[in-house]
PDB file with SEQRES, HELIX, SHEET and CRYST1 records, atoms N, CA, C and O in Angstrom:
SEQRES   1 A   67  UNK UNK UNK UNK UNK UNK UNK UNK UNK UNK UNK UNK UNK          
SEQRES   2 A   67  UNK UNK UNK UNK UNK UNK UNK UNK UNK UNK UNK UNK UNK          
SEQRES   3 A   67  UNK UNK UNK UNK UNK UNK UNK UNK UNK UNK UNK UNK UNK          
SEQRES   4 A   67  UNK UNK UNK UNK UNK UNK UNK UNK UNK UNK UNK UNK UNK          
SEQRES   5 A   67  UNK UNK UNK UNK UNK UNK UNK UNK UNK UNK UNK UNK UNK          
SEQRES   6 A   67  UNK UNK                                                      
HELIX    1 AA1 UNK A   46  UNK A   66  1                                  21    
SHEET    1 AA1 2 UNK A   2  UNK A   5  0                                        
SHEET    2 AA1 2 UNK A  13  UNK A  16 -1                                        
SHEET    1 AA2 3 UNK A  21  UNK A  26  0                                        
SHEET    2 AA2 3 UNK A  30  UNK A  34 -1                                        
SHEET    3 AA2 3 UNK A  39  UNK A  41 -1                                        
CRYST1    1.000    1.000    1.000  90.00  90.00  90.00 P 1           1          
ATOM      1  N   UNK A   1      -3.619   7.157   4.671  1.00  0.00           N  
ATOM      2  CA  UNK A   1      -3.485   6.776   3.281  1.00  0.00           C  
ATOM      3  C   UNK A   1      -2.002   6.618   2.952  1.00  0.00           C  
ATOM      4  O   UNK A   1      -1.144   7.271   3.546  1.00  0.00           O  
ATOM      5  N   UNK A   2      -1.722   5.735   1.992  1.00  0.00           N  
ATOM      6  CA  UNK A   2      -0.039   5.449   1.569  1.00  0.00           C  
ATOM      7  C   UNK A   2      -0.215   5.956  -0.006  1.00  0.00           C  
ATOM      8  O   UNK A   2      -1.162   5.975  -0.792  1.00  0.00           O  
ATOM      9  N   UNK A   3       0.821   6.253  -0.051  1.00  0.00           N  
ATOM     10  CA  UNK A   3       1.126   6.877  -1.960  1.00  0.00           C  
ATOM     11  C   UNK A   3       1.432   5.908  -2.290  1.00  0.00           C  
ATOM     12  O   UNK A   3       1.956   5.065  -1.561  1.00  0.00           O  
ATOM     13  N   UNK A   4       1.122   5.746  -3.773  1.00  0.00           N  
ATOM     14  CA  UNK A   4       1.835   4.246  -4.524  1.00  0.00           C  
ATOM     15  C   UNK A   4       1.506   4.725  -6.205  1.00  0.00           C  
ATOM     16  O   UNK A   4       0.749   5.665  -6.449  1.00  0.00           O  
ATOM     17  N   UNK A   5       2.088   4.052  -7.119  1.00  0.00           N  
ATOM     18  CA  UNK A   5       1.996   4.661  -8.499  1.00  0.00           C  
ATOM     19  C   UNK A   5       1.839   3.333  -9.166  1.00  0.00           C  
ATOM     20  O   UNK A   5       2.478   2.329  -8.850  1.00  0.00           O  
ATOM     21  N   UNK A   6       0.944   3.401 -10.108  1.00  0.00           N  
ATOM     22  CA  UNK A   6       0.777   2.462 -10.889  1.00  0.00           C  
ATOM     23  C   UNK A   6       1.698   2.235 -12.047  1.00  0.00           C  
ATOM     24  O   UNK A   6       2.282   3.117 -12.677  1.00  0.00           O  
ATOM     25  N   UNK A   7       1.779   0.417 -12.332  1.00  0.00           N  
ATOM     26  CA  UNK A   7       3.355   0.736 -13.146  1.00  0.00           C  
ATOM     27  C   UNK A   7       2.916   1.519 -14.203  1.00  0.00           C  
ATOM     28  O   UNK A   7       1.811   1.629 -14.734  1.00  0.00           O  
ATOM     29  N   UNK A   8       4.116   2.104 -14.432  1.00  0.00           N  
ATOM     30  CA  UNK A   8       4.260   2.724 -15.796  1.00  0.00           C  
ATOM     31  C   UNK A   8       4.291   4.255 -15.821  1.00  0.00           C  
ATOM     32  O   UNK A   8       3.959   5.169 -16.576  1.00  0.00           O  
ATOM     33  N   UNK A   9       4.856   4.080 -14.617  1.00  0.00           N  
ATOM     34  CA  UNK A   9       5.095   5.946 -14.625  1.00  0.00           C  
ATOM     35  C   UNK A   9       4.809   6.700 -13.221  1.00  0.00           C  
ATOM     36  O   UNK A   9       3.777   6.385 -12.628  1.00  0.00           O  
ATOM     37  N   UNK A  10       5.517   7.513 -12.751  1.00  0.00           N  
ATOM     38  CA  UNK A  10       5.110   8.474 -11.336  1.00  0.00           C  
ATOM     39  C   UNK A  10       4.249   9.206 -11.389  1.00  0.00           C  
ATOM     40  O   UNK A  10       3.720   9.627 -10.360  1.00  0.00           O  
ATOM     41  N   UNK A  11       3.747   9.676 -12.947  1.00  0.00           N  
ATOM     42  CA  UNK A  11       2.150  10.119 -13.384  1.00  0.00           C  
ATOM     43  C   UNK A  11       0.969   9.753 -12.890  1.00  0.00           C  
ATOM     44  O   UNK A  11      -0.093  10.361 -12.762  1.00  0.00           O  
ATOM     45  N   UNK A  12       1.252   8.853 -12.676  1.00  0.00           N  
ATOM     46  CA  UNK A  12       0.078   7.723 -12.095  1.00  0.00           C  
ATOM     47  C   UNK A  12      -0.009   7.406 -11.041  1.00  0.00           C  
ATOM     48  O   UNK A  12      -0.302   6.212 -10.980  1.00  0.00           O  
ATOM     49  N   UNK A  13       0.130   8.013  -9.795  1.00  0.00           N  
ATOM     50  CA  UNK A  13       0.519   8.050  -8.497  1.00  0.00           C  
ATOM     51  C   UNK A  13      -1.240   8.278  -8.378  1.00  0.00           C  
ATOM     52  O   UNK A  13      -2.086   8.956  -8.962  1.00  0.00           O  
ATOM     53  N   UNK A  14      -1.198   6.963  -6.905  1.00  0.00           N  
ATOM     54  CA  UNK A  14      -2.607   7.371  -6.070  1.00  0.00           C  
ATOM     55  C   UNK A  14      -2.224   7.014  -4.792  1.00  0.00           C  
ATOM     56  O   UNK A  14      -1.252   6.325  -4.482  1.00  0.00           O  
ATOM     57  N   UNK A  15      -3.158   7.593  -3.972  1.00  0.00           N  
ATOM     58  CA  UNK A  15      -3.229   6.785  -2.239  1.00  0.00           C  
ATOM     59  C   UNK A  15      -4.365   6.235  -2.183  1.00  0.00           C  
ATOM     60  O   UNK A  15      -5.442   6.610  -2.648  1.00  0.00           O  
ATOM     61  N   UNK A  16      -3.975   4.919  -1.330  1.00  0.00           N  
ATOM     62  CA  UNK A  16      -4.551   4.289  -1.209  1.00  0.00           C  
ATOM     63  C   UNK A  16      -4.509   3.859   0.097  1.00  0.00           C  
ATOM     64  O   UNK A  16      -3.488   3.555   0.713  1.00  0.00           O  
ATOM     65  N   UNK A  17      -6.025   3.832   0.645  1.00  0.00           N  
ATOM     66  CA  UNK A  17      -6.254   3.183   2.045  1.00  0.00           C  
ATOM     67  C   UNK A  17      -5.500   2.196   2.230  1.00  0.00           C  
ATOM     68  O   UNK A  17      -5.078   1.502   1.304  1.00  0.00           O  
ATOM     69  N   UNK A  18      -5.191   1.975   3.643  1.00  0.00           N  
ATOM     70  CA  UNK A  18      -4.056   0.307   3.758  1.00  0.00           C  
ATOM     71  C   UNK A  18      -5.196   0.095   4.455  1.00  0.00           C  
ATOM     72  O   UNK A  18      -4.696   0.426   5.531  1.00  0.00           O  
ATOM     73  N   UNK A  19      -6.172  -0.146   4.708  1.00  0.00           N  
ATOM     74  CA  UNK A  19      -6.870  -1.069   5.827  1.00  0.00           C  
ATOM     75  C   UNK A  19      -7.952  -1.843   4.445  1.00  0.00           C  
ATOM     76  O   UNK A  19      -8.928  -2.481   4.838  1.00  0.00           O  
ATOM     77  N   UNK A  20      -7.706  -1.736   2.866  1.00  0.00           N  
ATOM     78  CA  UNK A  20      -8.182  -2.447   2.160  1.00  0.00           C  
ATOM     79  C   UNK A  20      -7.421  -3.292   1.657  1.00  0.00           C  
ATOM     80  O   UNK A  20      -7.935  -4.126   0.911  1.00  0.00           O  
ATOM     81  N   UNK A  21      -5.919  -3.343   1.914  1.00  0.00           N  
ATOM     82  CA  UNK A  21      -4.777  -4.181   1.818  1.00  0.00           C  
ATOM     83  C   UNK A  21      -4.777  -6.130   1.936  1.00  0.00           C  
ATOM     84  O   UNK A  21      -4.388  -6.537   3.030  1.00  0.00           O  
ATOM     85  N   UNK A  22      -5.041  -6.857   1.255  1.00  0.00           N  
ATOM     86  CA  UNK A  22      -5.213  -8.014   1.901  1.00  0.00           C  
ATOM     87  C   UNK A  22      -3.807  -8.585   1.237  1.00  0.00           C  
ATOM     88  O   UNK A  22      -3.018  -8.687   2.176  1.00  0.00           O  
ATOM     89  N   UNK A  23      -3.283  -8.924   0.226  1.00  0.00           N  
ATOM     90  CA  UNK A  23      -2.291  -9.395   0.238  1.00  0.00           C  
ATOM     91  C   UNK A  23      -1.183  -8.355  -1.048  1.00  0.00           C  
ATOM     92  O   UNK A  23      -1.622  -7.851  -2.081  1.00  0.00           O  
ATOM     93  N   UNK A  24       0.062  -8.294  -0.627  1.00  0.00           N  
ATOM     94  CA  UNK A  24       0.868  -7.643  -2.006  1.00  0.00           C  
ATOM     95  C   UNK A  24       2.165  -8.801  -2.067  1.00  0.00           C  
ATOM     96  O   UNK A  24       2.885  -9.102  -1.114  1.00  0.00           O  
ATOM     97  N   UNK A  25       2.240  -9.342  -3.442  1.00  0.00           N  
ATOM     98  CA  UNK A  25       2.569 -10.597  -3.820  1.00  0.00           C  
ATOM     99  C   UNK A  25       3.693  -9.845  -5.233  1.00  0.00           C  
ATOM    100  O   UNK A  25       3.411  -8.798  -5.815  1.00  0.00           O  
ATOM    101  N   UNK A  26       4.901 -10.673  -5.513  1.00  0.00           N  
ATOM    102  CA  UNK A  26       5.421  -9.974  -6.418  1.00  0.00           C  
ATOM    103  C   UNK A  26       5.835 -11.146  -7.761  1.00  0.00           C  
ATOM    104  O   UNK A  26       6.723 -11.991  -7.651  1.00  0.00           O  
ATOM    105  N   UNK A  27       5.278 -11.025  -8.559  1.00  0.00           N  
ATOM    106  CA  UNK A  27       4.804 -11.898  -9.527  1.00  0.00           C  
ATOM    107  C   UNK A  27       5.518 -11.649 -11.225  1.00  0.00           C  
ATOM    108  O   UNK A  27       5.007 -12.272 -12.156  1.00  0.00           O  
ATOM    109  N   UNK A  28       6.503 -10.864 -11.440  1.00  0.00           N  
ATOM    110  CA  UNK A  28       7.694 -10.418 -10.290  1.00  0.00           C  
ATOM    111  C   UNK A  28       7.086  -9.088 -10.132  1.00  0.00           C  
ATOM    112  O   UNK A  28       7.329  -8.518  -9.068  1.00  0.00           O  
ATOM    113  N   UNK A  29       6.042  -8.244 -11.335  1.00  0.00           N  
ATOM    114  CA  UNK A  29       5.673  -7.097 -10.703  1.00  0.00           C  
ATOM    115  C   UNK A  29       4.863  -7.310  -9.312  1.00  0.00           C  
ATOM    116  O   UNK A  29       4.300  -8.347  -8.961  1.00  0.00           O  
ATOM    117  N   UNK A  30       4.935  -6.125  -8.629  1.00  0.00           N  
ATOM    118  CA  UNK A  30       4.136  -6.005  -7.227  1.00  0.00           C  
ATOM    119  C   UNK A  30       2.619  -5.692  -7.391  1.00  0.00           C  
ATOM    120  O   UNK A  30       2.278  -4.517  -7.528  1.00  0.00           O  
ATOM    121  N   UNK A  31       1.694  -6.689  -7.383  1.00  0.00           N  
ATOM    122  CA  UNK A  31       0.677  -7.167  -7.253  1.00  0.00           C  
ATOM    123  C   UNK A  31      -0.413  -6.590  -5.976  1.00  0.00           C  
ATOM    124  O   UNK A  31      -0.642  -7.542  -5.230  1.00  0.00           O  
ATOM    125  N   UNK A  32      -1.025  -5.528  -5.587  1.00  0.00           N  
ATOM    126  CA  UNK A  32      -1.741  -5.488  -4.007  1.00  0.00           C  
ATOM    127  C   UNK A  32      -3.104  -5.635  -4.460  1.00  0.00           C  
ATOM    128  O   UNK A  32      -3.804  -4.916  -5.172  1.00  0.00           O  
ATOM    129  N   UNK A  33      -3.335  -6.839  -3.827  1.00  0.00           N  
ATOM    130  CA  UNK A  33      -5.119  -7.222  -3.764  1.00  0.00           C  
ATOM    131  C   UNK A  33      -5.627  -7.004  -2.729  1.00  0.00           C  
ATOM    132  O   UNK A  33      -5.216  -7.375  -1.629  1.00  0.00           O  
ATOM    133  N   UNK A  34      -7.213  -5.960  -3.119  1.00  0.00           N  
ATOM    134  CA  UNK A  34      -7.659  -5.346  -1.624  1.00  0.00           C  
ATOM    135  C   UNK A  34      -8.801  -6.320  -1.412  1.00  0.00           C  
ATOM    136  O   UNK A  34      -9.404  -7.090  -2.160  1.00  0.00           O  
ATOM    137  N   UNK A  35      -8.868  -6.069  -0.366  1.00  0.00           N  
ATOM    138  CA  UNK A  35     -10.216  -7.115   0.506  1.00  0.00           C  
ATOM    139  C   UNK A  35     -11.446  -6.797  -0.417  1.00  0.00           C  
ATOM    140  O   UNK A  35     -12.363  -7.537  -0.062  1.00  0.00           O  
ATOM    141  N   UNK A  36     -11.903  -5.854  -1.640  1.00  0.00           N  
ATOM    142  CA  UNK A  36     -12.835  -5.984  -2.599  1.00  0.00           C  
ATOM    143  C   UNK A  36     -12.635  -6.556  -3.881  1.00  0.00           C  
ATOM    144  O   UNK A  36     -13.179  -6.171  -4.916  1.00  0.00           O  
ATOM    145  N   UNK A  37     -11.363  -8.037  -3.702  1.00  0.00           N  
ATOM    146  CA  UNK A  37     -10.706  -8.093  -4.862  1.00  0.00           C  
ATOM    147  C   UNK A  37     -10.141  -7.658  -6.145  1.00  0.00           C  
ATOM    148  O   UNK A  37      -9.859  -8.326  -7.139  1.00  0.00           O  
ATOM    149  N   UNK A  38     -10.025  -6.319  -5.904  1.00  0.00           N  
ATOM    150  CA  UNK A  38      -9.133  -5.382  -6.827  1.00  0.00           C  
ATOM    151  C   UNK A  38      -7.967  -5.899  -6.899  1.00  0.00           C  
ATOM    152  O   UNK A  38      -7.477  -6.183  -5.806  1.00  0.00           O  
ATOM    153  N   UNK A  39      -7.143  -6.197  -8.112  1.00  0.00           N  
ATOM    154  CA  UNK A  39      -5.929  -6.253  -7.877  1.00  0.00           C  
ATOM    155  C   UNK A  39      -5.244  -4.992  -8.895  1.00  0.00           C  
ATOM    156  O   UNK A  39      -5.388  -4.801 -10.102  1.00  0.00           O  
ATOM    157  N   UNK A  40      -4.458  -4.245  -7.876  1.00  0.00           N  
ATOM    158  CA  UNK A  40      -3.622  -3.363  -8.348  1.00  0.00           C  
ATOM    159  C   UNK A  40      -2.149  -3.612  -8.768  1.00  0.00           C  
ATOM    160  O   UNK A  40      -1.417  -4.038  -7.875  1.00  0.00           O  
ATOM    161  N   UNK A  41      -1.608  -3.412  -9.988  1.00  0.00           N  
ATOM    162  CA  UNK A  41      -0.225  -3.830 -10.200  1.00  0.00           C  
ATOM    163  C   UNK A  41       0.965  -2.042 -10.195  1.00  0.00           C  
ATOM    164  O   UNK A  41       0.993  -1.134 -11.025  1.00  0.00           O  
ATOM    165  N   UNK A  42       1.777  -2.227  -8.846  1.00  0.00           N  
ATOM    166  CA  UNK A  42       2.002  -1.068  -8.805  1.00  0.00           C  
ATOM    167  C   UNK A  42       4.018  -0.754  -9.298  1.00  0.00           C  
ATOM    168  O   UNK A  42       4.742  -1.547  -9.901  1.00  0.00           O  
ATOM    169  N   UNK A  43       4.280   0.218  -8.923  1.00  0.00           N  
ATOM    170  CA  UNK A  43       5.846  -0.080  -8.842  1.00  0.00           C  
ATOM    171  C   UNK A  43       6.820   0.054  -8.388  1.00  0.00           C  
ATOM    172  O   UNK A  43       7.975  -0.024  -8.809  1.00  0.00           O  
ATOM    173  N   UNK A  44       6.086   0.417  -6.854  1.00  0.00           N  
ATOM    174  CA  UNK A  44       6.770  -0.145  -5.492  1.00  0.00           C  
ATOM    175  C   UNK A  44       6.825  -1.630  -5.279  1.00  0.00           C  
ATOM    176  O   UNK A  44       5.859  -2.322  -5.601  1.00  0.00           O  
ATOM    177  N   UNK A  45       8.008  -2.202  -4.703  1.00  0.00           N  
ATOM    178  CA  UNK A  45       8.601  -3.243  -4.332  1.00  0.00           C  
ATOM    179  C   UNK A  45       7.636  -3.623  -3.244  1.00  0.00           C  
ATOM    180  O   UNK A  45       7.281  -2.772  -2.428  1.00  0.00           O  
ATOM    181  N   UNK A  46       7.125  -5.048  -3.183  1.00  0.00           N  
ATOM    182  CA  UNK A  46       6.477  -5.647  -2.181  1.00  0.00           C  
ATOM    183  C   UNK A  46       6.932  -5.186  -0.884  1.00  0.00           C  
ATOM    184  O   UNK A  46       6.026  -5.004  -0.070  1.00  0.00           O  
ATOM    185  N   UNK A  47       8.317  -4.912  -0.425  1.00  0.00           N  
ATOM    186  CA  UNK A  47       9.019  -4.248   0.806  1.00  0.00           C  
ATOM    187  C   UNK A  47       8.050  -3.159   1.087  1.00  0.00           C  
ATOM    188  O   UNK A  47       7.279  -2.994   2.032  1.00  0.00           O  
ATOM    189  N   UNK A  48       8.337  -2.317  -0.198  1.00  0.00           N  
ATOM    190  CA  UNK A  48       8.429  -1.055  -0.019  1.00  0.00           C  
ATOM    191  C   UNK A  48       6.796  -0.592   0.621  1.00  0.00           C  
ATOM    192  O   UNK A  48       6.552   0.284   1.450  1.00  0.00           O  
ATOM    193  N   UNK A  49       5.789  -1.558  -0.119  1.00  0.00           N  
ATOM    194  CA  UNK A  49       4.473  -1.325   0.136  1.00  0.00           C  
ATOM    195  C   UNK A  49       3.862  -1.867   1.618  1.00  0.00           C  
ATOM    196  O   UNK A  49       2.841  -1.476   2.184  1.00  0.00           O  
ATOM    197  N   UNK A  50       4.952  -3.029   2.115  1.00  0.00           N  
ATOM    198  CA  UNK A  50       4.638  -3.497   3.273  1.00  0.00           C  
ATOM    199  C   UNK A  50       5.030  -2.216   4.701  1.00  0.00           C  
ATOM    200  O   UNK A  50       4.386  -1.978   5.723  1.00  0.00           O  
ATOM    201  N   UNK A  51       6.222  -1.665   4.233  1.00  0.00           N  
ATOM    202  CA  UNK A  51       6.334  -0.768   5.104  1.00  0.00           C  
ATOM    203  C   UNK A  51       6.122   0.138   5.215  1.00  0.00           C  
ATOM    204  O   UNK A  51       6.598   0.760   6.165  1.00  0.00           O  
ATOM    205  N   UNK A  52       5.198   0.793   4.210  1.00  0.00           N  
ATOM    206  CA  UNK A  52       4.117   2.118   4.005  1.00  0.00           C  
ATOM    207  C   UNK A  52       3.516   1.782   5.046  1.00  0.00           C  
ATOM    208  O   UNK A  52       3.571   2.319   6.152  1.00  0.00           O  
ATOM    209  N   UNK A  53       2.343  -0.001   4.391  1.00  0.00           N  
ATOM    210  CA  UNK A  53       1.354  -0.362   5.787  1.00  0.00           C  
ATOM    211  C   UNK A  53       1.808  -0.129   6.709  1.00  0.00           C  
ATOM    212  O   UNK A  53       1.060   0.604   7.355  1.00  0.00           O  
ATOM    213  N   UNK A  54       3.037  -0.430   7.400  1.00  0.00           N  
ATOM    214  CA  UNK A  54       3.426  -0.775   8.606  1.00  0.00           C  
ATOM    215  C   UNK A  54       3.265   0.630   9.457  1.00  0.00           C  
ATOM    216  O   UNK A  54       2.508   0.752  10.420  1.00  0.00           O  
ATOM    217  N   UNK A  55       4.172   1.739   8.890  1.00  0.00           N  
ATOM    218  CA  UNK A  55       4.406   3.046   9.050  1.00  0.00           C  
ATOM    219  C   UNK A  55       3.155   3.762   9.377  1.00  0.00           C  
ATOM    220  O   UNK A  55       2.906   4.513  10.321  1.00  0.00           O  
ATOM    221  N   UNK A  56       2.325   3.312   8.255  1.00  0.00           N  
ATOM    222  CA  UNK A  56       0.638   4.104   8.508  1.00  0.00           C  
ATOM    223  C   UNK A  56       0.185   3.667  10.024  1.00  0.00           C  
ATOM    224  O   UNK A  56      -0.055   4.445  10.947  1.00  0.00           O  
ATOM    225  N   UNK A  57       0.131   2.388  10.053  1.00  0.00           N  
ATOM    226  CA  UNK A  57      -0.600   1.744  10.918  1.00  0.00           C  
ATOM    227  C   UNK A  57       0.485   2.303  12.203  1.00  0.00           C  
ATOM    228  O   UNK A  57      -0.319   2.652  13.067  1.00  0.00           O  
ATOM    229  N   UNK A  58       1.524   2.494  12.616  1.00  0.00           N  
ATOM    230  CA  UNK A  58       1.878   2.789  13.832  1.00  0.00           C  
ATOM    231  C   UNK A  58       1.729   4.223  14.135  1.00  0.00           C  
ATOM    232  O   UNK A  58       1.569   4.579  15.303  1.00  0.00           O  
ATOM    233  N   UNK A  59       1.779   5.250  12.961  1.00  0.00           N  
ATOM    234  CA  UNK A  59       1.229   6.106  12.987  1.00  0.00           C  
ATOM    235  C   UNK A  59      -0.213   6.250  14.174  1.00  0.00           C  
ATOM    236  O   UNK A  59      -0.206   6.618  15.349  1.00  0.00           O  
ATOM    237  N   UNK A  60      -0.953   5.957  13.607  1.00  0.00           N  
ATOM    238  CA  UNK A  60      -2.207   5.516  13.962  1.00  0.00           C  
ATOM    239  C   UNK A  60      -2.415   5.405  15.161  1.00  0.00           C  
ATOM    240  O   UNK A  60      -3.141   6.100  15.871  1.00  0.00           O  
ATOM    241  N   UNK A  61      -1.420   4.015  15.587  1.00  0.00           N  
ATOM    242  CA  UNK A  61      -1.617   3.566  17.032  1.00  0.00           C  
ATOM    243  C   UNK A  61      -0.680   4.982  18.150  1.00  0.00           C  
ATOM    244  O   UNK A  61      -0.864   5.056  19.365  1.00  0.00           O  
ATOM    245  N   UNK A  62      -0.044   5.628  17.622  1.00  0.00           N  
ATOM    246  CA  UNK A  62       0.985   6.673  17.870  1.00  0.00           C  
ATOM    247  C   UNK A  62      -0.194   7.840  18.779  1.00  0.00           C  
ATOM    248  O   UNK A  62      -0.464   8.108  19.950  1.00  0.00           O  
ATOM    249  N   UNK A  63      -0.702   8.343  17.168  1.00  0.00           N  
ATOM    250  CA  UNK A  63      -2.050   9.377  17.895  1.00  0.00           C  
ATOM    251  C   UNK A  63      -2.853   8.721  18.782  1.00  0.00           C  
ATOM    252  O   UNK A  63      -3.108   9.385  19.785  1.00  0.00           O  
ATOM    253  N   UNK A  64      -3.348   7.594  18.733  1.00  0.00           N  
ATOM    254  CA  UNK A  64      -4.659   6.891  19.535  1.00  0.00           C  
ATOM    255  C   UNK A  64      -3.657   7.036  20.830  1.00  0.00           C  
ATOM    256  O   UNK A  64      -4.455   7.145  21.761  1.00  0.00           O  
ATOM    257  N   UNK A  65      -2.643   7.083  21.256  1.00  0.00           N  
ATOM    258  CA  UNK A  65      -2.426   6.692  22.387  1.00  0.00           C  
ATOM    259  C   UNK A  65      -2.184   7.780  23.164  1.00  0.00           C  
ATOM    260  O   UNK A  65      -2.423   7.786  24.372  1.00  0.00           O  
ATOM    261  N   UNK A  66      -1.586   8.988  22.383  1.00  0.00           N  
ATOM    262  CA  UNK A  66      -1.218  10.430  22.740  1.00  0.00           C  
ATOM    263  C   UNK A  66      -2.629  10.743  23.333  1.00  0.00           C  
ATOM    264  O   UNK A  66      -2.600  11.321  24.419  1.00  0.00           O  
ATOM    265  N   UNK A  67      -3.556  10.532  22.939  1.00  0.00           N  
ATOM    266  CA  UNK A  67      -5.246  10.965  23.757  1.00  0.00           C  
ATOM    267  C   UNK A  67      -5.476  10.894  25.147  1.00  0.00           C  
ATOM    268  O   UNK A  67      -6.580  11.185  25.606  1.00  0.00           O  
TER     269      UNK A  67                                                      
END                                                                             
């Protein structure tokens, strides 16, 4: 799971699965639409949310391989 906060405050902080991730677009706020067409408007930087995914996901491949 990645942390992310919805705009308008660090109050509003959730995690959210990245494997429901389909696109995060910055419109200019940062926009992440999940593969159930949710679109979440958050207030992490499109960067910032791409390299959560990234981080999670090597994570991932990190343990699977330690086995």
């Amino acid at each position: 799971m990645i942390r992310l906060h919805r705009l308008g405050g660090s109050e509003h902080e959730f995690d959210l699965n990245p494997d429901l991730v389909l696109t995060v677009e910055s419109t200019p706020d940062t926009v992440v639409t999940l593969t159930t067409g949710t679109k979440l408007v958050v207030a992490e930087s499109p960067d910032s949310v791409t390299a959560a995914v990234r981080e999670w996901r090597v994570g991932v491949l990190e343990r699977a391989l330690k086995r």
